[in-house]
GUFIMAR-637727 format. One record per residue: residue in one letter; chain; z, x, y of N, C-alpha, C, O in turn. Coordinates in Angstrom, 3 decimals, m for minus. Layout:
# GUFIMAR-637727
r fido: A; lokol: A; n_c3: Z; n_c1: X; n_c2: Y; ca_c3: Z; ca_c1: X; ca_c2: Y; c_c3: Z; c_c1: X; c_c2: Y; o_c3: Z; o_c1: X; o_c2: Y
...
//
This chain:
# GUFIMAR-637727
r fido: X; lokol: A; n_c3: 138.379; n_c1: m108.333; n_c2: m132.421; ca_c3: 138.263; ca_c1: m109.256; ca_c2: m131.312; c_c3: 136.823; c_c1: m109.770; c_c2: m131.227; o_c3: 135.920; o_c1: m108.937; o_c2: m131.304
r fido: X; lokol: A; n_c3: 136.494; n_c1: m111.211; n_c2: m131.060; ca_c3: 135.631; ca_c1: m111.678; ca_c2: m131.053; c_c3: 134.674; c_c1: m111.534; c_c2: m129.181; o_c3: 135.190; o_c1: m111.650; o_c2: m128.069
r fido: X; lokol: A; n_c3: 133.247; n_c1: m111.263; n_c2: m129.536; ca_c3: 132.425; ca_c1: m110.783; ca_c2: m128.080; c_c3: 132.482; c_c1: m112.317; c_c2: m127.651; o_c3: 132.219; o_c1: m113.348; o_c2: m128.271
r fido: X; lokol: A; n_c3: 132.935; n_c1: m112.070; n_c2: m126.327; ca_c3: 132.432; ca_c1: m113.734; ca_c2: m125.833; c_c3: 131.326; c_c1: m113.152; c_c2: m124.598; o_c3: 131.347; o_c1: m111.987; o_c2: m124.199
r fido: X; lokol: A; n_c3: 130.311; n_c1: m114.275; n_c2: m124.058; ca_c3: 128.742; ca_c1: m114.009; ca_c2: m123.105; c_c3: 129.510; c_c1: m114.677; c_c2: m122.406; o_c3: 130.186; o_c1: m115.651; o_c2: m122.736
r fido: X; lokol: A; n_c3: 129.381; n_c1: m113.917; n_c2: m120.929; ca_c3: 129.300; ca_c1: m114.845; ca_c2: m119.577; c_c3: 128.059; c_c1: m115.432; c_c2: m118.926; o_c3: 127.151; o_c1: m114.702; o_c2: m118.526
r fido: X; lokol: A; n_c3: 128.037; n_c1: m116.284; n_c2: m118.860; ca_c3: 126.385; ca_c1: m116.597; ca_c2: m118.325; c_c3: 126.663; c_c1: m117.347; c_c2: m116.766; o_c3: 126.777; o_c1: m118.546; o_c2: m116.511
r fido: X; lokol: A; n_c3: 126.721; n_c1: m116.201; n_c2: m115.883; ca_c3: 126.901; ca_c1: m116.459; ca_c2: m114.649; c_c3: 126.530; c_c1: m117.971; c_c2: m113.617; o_c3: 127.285; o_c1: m118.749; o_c2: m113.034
r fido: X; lokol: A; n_c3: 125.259; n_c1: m117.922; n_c2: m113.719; ca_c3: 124.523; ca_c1: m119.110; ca_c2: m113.274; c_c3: 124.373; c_c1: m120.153; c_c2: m113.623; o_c3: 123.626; o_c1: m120.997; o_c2: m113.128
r fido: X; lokol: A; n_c3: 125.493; n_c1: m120.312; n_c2: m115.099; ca_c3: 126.064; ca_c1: m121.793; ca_c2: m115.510; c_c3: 127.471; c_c1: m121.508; c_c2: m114.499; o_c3: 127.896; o_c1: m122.614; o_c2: m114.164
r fido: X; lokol: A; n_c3: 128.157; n_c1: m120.615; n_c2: m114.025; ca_c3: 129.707; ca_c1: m120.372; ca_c2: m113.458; c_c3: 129.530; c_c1: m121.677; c_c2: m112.114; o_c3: 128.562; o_c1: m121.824; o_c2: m111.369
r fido: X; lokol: A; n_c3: 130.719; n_c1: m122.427; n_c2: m112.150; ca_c3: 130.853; ca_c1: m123.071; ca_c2: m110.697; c_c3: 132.398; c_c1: m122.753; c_c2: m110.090; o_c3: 132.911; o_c1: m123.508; o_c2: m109.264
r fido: X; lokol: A; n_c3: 132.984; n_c1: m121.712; n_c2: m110.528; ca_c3: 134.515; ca_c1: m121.414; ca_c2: m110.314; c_c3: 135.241; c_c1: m122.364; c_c2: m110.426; o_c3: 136.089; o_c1: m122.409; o_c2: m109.534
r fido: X; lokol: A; n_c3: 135.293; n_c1: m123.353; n_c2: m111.316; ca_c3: 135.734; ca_c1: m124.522; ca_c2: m111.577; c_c3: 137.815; c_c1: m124.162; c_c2: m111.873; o_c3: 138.825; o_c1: m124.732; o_c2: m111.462
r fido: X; lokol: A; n_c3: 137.503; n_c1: m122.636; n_c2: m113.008; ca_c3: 139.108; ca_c1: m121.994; ca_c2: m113.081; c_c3: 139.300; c_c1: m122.842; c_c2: m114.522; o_c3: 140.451; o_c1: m122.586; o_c2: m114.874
r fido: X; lokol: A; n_c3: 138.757; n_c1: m123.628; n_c2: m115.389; ca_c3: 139.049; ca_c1: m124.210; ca_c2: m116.622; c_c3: 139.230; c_c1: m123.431; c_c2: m117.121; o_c3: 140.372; o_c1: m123.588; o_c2: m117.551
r fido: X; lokol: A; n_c3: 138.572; n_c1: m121.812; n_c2: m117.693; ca_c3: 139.018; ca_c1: m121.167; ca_c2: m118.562; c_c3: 140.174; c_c1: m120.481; c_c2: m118.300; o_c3: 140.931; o_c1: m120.032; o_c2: m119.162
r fido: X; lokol: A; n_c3: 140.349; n_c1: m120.378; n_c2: m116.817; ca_c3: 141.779; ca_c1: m119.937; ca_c2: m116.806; c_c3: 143.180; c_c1: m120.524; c_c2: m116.954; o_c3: 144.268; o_c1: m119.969; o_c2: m117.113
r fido: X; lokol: A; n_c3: 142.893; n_c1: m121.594; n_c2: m116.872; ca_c3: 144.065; ca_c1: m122.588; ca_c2: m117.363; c_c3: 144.009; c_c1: m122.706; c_c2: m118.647; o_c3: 145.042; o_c1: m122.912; o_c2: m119.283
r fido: X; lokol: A; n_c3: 143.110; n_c1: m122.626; n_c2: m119.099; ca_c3: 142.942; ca_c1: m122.471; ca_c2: m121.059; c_c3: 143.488; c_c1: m121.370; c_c2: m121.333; o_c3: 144.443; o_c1: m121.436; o_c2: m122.108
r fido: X; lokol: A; n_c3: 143.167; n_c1: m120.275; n_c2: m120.913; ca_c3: 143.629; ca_c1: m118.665; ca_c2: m121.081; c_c3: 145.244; c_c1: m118.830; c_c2: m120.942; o_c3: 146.104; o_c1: m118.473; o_c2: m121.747
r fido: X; lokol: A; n_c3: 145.367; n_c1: m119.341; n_c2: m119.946; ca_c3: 147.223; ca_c1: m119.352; ca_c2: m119.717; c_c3: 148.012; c_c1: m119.878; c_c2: m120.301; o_c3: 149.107; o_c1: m119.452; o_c2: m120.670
r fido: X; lokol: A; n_c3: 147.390; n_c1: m121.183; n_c2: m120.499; ca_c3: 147.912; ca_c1: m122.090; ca_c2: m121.738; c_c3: 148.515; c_c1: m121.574; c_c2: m123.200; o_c3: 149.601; o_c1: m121.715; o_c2: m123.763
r fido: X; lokol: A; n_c3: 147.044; n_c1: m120.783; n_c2: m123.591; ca_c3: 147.404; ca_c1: m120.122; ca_c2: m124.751; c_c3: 148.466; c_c1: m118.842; c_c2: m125.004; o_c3: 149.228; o_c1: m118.512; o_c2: m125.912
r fido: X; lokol: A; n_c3: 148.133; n_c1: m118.375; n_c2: m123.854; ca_c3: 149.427; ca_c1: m116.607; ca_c2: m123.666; c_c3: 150.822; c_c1: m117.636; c_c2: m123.066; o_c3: 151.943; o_c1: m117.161; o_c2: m123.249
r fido: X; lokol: A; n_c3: 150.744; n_c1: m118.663; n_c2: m122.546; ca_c3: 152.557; ca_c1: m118.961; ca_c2: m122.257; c_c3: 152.886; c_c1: m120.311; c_c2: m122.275; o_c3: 154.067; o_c1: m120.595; o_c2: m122.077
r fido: X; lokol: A; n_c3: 151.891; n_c1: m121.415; n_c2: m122.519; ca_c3: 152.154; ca_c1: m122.224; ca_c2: m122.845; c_c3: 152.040; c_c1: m123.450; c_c2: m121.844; o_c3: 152.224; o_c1: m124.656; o_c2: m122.009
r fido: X; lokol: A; n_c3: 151.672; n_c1: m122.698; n_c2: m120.756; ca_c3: 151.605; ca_c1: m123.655; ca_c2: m119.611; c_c3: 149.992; c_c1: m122.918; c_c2: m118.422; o_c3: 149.332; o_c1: m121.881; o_c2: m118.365
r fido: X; lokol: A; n_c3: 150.045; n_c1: m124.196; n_c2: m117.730; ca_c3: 148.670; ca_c1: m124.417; ca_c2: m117.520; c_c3: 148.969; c_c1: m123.604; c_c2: m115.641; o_c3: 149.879; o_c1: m124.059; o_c2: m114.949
r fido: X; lokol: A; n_c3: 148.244; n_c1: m122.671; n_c2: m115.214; ca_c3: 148.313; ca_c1: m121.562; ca_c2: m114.060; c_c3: 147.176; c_c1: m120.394; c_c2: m114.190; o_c3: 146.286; o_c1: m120.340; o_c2: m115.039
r fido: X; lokol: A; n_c3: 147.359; n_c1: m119.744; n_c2: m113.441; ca_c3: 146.216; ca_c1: m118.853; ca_c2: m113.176; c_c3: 147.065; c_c1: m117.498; c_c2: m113.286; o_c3: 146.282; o_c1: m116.603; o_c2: m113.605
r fido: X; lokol: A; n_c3: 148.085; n_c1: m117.115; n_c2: m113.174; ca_c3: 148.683; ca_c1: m115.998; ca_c2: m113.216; c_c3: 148.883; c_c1: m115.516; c_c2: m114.478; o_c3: 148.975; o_c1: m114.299; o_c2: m114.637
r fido: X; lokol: A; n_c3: 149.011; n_c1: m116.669; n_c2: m115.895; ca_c3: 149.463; ca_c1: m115.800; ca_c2: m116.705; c_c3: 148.067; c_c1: m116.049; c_c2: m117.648; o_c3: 148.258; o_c1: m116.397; o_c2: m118.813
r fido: X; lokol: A; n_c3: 146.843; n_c1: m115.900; n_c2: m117.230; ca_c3: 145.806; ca_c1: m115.899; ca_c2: m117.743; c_c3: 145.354; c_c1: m114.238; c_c2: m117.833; o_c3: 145.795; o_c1: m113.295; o_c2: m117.176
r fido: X; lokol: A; n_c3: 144.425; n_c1: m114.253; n_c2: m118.777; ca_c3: 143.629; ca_c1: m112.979; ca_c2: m119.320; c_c3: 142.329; c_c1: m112.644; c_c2: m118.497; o_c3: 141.754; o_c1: m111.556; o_c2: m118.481
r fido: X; lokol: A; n_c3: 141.993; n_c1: m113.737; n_c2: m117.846; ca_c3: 140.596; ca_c1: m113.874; ca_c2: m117.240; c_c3: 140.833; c_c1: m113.619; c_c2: m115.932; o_c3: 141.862; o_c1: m114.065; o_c2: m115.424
r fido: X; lokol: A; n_c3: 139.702; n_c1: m112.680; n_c2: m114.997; ca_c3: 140.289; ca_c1: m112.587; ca_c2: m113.646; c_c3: 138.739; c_c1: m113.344; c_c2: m113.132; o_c3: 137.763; o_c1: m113.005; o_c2: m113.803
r fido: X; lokol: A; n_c3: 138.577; n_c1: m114.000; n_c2: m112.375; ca_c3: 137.279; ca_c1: m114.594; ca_c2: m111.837; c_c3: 137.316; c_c1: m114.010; c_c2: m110.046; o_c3: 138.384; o_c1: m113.899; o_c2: m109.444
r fido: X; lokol: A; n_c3: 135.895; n_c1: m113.676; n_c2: m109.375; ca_c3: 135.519; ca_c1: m113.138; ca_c2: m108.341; c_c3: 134.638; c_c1: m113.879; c_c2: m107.815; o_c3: 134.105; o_c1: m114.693; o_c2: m108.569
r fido: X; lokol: A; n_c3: 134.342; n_c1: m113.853; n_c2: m106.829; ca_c3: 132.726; ca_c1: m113.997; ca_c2: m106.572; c_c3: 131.649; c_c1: m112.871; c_c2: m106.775; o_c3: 131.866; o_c1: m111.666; o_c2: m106.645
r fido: X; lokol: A; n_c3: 130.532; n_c1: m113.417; n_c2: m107.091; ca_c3: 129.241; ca_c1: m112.677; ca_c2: m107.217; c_c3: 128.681; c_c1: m111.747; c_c2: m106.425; o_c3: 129.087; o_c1: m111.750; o_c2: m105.263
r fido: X; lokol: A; n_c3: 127.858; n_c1: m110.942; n_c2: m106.718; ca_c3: 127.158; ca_c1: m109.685; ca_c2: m105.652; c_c3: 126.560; c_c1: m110.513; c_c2: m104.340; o_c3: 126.344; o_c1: m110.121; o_c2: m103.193
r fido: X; lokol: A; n_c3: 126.342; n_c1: m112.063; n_c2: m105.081; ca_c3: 125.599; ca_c1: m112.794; ca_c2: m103.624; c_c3: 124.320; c_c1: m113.202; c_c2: m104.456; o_c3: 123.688; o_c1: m114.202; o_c2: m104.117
r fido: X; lokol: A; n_c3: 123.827; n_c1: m112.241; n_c2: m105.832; ca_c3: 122.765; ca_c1: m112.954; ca_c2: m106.802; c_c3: 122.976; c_c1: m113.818; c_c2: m107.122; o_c3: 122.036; o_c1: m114.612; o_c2: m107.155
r fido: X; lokol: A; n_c3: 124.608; n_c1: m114.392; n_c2: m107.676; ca_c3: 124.861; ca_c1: m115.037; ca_c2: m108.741; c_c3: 126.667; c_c1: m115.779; c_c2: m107.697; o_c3: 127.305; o_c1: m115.255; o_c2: m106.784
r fido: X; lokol: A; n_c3: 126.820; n_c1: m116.726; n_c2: m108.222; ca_c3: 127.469; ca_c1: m117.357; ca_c2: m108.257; c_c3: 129.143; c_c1: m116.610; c_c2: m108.213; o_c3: 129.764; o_c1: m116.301; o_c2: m107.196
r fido: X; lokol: A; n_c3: 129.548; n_c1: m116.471; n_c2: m109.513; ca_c3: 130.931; ca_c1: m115.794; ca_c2: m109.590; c_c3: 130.290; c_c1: m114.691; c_c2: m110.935; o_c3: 129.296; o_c1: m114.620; o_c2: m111.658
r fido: X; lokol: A; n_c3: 131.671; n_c1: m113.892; n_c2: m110.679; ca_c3: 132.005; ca_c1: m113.039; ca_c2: m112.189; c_c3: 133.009; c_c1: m112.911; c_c2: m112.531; o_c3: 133.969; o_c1: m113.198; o_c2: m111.816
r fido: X; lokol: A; n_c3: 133.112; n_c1: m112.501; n_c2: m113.577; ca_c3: 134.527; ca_c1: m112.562; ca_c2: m114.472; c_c3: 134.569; c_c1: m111.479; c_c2: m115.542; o_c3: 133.655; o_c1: m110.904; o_c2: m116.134
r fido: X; lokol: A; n_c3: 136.167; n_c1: m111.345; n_c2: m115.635; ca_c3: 135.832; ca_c1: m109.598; ca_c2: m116.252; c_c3: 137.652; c_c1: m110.307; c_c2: m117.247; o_c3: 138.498; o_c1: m111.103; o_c2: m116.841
r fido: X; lokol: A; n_c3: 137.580; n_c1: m109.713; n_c2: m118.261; ca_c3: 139.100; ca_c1: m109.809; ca_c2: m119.321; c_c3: 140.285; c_c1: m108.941; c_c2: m119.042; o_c3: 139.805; o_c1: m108.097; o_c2: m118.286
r fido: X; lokol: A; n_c3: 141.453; n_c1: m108.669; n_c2: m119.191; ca_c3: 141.956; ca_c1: m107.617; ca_c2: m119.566; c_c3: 142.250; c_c1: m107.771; c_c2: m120.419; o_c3: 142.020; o_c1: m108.768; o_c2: m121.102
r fido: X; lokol: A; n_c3: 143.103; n_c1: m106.489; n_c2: m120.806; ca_c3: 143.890; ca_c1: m105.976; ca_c2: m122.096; c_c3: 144.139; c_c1: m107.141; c_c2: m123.030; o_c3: 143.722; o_c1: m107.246; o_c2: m124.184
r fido: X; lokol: A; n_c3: 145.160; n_c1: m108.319; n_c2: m122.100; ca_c3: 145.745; ca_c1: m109.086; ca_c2: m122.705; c_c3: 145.170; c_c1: m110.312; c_c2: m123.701; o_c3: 145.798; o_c1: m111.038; o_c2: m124.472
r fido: X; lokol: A; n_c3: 143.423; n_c1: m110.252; n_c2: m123.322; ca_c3: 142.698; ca_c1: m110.715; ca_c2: m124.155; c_c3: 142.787; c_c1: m110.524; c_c2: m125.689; o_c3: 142.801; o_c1: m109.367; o_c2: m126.109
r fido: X; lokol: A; n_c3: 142.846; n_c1: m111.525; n_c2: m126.538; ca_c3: 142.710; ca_c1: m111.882; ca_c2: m128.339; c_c3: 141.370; c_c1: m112.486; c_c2: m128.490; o_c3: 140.896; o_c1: m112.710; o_c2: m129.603
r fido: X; lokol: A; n_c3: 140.902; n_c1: m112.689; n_c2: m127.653; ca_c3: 139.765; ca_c1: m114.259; ca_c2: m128.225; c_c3: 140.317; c_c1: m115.244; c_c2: m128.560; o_c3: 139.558; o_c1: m116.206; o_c2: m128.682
r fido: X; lokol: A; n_c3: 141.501; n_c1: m115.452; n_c2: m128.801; ca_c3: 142.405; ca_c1: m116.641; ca_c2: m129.347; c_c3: 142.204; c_c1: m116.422; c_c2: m130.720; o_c3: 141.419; o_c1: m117.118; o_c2: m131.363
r fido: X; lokol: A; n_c3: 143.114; n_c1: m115.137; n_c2: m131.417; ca_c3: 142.831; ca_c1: m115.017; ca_c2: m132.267; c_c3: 142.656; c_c1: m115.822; c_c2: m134.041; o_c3: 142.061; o_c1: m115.794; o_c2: m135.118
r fido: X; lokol: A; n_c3: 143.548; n_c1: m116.377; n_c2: m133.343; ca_c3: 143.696; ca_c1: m117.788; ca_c2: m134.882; c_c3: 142.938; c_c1: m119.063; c_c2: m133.950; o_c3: 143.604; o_c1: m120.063; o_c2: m133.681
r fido: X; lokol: A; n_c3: 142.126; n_c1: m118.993; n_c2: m133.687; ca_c3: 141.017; ca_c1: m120.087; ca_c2: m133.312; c_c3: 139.487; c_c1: m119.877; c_c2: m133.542; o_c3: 138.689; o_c1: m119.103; o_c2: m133.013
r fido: X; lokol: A; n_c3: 139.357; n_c1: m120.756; n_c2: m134.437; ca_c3: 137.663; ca_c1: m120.617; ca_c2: m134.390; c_c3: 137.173; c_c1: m120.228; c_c2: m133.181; o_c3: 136.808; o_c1: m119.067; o_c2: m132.999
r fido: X; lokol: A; n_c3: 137.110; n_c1: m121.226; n_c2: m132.166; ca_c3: 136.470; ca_c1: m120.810; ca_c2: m130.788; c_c3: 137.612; c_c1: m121.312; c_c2: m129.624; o_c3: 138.263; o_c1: m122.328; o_c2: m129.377
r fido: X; lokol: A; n_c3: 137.393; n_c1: m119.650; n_c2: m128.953; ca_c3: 138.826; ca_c1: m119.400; ca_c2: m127.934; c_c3: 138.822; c_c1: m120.829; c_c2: m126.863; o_c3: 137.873; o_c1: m121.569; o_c2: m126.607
r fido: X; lokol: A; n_c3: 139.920; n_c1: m120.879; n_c2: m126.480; ca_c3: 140.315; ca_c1: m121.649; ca_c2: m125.594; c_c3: 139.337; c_c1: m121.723; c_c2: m124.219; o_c3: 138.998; o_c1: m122.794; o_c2: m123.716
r fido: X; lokol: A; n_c3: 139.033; n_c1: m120.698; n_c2: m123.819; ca_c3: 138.032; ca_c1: m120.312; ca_c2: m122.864; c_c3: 136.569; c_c1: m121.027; c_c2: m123.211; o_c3: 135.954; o_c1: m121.356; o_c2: m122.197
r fido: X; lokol: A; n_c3: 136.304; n_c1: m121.145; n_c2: m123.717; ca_c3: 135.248; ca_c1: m121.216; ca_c2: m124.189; c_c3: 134.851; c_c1: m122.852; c_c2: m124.634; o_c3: 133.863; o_c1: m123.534; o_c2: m124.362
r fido: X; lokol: A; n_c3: 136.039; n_c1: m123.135; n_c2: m125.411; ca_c3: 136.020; ca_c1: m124.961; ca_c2: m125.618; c_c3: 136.223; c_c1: m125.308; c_c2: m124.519; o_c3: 135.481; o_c1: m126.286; o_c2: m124.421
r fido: X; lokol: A; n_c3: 136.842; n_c1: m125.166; n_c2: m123.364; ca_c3: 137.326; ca_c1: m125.890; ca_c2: m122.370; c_c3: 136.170; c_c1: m125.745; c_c2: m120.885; o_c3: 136.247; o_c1: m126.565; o_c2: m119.970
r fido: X; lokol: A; n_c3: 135.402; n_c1: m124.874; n_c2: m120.870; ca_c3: 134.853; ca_c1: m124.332; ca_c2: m119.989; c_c3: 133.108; c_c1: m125.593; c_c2: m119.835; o_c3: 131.982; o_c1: m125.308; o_c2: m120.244
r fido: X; lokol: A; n_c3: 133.467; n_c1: m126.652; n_c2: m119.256; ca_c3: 132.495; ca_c1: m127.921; ca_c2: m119.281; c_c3: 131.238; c_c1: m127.235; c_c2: m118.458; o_c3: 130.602; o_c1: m127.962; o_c2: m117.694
r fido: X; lokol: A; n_c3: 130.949; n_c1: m126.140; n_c2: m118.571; ca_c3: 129.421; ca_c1: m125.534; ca_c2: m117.783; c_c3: 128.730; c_c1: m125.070; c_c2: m118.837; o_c3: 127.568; o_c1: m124.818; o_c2: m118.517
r fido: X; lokol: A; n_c3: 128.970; n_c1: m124.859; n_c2: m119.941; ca_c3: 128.918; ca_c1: m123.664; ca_c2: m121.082; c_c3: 128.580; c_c1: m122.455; c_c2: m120.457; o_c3: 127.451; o_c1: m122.044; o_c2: m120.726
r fido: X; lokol: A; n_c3: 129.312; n_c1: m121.721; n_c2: m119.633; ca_c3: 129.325; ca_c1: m120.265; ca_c2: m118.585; c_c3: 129.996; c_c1: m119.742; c_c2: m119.858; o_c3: 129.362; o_c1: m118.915; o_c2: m120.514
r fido: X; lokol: A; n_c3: 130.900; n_c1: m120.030; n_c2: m120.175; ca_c3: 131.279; ca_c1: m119.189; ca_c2: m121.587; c_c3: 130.934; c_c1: m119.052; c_c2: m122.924; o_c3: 131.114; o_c1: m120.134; o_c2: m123.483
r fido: X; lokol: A; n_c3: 130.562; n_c1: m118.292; n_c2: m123.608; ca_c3: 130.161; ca_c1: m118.762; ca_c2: m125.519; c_c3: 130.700; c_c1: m117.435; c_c2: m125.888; o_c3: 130.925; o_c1: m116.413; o_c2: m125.240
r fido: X; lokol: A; n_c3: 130.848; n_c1: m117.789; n_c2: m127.211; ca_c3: 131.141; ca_c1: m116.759; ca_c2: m128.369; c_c3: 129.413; c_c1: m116.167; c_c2: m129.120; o_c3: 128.571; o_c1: m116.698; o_c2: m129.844
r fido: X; lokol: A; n_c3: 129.547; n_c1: m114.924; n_c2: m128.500; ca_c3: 128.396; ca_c1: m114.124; ca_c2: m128.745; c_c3: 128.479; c_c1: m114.173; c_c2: m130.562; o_c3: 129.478; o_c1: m113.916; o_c2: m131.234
r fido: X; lokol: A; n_c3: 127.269; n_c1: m114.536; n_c2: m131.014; ca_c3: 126.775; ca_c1: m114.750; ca_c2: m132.148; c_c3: 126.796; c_c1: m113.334; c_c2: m132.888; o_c3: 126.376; o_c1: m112.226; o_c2: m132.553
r fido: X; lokol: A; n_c3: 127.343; n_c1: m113.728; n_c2: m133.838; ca_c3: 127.263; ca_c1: m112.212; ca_c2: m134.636; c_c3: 125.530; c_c1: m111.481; c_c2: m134.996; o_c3: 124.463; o_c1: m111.956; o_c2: m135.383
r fido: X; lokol: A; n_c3: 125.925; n_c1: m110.380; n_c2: m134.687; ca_c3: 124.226; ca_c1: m109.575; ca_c2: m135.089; c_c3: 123.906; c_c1: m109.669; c_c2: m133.600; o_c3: 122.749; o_c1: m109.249; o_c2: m133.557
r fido: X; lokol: A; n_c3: 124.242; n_c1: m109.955; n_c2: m132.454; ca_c3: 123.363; ca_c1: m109.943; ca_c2: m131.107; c_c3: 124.058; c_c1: m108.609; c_c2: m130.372; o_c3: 125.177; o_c1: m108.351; o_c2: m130.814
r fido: X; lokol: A; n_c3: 123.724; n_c1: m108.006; n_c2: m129.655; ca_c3: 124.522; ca_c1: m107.430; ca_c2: m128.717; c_c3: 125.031; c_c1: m107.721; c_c2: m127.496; o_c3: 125.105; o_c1: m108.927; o_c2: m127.261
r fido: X; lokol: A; n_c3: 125.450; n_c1: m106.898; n_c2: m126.547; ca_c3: 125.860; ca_c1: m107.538; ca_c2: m125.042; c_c3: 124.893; c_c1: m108.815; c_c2: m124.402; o_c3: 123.665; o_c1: m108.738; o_c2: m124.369
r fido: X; lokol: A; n_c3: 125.452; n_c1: m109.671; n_c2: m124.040; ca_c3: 124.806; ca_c1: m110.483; ca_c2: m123.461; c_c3: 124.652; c_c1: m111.022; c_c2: m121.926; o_c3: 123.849; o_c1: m111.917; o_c2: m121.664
//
């Protein structure tokens, strides 16, 4: 599974990656059958967002659905050789 970076303080809870996320697990565009759960922030930061299980990265995709679709760049595909980001 590919690391994807959240970078909070690009986040505007806009919900694009979750309609991308859902899209890809069922084919249609909602928030329920997404992988991504989004919150609000401690009050530092804006929102957060955490995966479950049901996360692939989109496995037969160069770059996940989350991530192309997400117009803040709050999401990226962590570069190989880096660690947590």
């Amino acid at each position: 599974m590919r690391k994807l970076k959240f970078i909070d303080k690009n986040c505007y809870g806009c919900r694009m990656c979750q309609m991308a996320c859902s899209f890809h697990h069922s084919g249609r565009f909602g928030l329920a059958g997404s992988s991504i759960r989004m919150r609000k922030g401690d009050g530092l930061t804006g929102m957060a967002l955490s995966f479950d299980a049901s996360c692939d990265s989109c496995k037969n995709r160069k770059v996940p659905y989350c991530v192309e679709y997400c117009p803040y760049g709050a999401l990226q595909k962590e570069k190989k050789g880096h660690g947590k980001g």
